[in-house]
Each structure stands twice: as structure tokens, then as C-alpha cells.
Backbone as a chain_set.jsonl record, in Angstrom:
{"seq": "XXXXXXXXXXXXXXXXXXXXXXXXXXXXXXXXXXXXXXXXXXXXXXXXXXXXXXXXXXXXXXXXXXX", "coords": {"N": [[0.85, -1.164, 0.0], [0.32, 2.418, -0.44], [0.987, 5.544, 0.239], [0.008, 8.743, 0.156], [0.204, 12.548, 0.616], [-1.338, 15.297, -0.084], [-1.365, 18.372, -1.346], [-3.609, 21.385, 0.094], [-5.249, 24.011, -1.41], [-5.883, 27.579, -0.493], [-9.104, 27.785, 0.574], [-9.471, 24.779, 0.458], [-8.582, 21.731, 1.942], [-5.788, 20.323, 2.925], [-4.935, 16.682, 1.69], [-5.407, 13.173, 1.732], [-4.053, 10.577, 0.42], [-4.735, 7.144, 0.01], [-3.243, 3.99, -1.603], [-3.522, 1.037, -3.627], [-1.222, -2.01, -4.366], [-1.448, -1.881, -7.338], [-1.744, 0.99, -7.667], [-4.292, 1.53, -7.067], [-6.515, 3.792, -6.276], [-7.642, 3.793, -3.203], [-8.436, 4.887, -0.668], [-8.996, 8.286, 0.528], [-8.598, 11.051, 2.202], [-9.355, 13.762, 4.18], [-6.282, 15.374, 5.897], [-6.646, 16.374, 8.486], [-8.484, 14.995, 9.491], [-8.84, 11.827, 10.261], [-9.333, 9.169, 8.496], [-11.332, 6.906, 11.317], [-12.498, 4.097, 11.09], [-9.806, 1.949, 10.077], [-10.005, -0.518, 9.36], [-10.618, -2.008, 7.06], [-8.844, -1.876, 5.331], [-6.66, -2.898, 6.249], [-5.627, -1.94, 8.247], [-6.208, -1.634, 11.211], [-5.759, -1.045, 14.52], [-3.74, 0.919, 13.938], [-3.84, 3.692, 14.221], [-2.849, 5.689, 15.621], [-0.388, 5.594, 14.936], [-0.79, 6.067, 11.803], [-1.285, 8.914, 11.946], [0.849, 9.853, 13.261], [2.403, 9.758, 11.229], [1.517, 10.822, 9.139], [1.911, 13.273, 9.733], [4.019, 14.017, 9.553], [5.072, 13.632, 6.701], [6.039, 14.514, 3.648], [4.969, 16.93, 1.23], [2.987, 15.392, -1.969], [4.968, 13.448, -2.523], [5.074, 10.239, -3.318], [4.845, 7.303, -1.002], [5.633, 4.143, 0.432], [3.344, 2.42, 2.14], [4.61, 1.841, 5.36], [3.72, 0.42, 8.126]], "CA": [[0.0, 0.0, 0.0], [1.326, 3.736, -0.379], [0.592, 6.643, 0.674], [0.362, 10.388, -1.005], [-0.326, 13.625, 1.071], [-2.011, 16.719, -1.403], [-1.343, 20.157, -0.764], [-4.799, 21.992, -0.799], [-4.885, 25.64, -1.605], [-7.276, 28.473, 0.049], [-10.068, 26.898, 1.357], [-9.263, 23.145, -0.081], [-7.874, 21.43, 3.107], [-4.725, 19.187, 2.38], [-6.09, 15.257, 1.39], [-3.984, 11.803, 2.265], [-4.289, 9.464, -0.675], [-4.045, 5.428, 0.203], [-3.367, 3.542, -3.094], [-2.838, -0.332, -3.367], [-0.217, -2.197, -5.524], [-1.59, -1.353, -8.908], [-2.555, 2.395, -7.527], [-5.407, 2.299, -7.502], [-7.422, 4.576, -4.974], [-8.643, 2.522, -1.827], [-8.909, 5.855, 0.5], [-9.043, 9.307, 0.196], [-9.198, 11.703, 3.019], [-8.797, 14.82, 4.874], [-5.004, 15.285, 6.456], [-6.715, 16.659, 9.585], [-9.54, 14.321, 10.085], [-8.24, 10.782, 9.668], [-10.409, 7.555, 8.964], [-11.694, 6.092, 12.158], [-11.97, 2.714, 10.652], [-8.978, 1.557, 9.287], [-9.813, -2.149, 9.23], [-11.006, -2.511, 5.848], [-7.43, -1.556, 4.929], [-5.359, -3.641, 6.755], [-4.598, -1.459, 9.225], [-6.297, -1.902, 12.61], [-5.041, -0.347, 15.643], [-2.289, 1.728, 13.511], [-4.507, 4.866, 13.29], [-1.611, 6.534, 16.208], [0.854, 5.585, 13.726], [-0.943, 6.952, 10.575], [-1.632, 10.167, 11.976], [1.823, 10.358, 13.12], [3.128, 9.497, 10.02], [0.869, 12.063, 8.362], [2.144, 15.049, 10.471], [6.061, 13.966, 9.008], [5.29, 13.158, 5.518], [5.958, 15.421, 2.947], [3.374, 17.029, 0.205], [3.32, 15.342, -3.367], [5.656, 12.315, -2.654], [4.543, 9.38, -3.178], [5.819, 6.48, -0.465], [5.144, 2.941, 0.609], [3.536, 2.52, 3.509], [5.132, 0.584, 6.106], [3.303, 0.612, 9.565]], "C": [[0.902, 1.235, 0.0], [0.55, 4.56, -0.697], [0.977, 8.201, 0.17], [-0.237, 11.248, 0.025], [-0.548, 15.015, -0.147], [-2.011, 17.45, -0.811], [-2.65, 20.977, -1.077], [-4.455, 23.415, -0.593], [-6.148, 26.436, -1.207], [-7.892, 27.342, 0.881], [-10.261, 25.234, 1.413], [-8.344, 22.538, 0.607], [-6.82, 20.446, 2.359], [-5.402, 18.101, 2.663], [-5.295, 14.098, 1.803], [-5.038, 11.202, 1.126], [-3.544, 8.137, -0.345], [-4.166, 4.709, -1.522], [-2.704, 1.916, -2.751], [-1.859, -0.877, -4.656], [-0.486, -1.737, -6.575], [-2.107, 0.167, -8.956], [-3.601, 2.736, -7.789], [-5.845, 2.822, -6.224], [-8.501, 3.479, -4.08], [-8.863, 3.789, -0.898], [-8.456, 7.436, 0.004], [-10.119, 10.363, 1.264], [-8.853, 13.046, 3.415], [-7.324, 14.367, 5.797], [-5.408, 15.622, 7.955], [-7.969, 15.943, 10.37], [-9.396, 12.936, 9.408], [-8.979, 9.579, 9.578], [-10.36, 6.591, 10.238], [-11.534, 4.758, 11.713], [-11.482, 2.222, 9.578], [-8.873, 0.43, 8.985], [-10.068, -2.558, 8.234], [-10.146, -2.055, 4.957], [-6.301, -2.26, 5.293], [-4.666, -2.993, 8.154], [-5.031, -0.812, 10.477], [-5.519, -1.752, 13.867], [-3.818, -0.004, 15.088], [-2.86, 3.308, 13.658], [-3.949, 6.116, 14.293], [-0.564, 6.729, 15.34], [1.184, 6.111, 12.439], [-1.164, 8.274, 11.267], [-0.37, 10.546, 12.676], [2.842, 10.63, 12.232], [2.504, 10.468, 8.556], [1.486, 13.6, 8.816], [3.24, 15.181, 9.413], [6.059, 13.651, 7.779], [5.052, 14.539, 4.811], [5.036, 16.09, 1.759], [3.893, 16.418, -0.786], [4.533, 13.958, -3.669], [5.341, 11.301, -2.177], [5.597, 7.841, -2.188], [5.075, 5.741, -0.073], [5.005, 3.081, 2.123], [3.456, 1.003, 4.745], [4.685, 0.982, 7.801], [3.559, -0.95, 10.548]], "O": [[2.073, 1.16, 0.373], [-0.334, 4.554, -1.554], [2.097, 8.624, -0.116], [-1.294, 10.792, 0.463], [0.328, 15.434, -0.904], [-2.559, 17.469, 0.291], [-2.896, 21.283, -2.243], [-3.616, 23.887, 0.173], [-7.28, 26.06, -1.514], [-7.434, 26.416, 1.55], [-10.983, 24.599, 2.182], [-7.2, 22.614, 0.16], [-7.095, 19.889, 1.297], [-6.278, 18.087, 3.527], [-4.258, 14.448, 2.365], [-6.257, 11.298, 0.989], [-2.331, 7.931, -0.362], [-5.03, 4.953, -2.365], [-1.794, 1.622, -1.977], [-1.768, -0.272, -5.725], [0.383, -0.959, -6.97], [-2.725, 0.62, -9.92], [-4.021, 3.708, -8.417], [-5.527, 2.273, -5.169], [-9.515, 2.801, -4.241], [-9.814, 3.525, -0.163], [-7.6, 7.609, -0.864], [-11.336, 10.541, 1.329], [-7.86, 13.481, 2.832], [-7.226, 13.252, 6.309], [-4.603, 15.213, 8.791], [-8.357, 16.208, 11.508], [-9.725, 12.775, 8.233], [-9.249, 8.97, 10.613], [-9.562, 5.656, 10.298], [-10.45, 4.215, 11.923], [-12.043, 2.006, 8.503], [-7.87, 0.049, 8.382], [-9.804, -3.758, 8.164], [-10.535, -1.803, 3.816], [-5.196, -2.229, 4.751], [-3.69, -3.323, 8.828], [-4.537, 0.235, 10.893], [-4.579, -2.519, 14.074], [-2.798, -0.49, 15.578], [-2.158, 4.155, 13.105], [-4.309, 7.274, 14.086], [0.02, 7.776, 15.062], [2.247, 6.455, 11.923], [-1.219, 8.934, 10.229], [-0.332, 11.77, 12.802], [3.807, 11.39, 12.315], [2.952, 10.661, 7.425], [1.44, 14.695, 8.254], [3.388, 16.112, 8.621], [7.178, 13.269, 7.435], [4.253, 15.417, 5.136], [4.168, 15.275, 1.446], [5.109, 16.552, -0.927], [4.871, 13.584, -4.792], [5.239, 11.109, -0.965], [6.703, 7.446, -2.559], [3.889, 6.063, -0.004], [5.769, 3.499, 2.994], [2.825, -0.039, 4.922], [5.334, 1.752, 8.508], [3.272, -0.98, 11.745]]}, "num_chains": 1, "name": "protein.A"}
């Protein structure tokens, strides 16, 4: 799975993009309001880990995510 943060502009809040091996779009959210349930992702009790890993990730680069 891998993970993209979007820079939004004005009023268009920054977005977190989850994408699975063949990229395709499995999630797509706000950077400041993070999906409660992450279990239909694989990733059950990580959702300390993604939202720390959201603060430290950079805009526009795309990276694998390893929780």
C-alpha cells in the first residue's frame, strides 16, 4: 500500500491518498480528520501511527507505507 499527502490551496484542506499495488485509490481523506476505521485496509489499531506518520510526511511524494 502507499501513501500520497495533497497540498490543498485556500479553502481546499490538504487530502492523504491510500493507493494499493496497482494504484489504484482505496482511500481518500482529509489530512486533519483521519479515517476512524482503518480495518477494511489492513490497518487496525495503527490509526496513532498513521496520523503520526501524516504530520512527518511530505506534500506530493509518493511512499510505501510501512506501519
Amino acid at each position: 500500500m502507499f501513501i500520497l499527502k495533497v497540498k490543498g490551496k485556500a479553502k481546499i484542506p490538504d487530502y492523504i491518498q491510500l493507493r494499493d499495488a496497482n494504484m489504484v485509490l482505496v482511500a481518500y481523506f482529509r489530512a486533519d480528520r483521519p479515517v476512524k476505521d482503518m480495518t477494511k485496509f489492513g490497518l487496525a489499531g495503527k490509526e496513532a501511527a498513521l496520523e503520526a506518520l501524516i504530520g512527518q510526511l511530505p506534500f506530493g511524494k509518493l511512499q510505501a507505507l510501512n506501519l
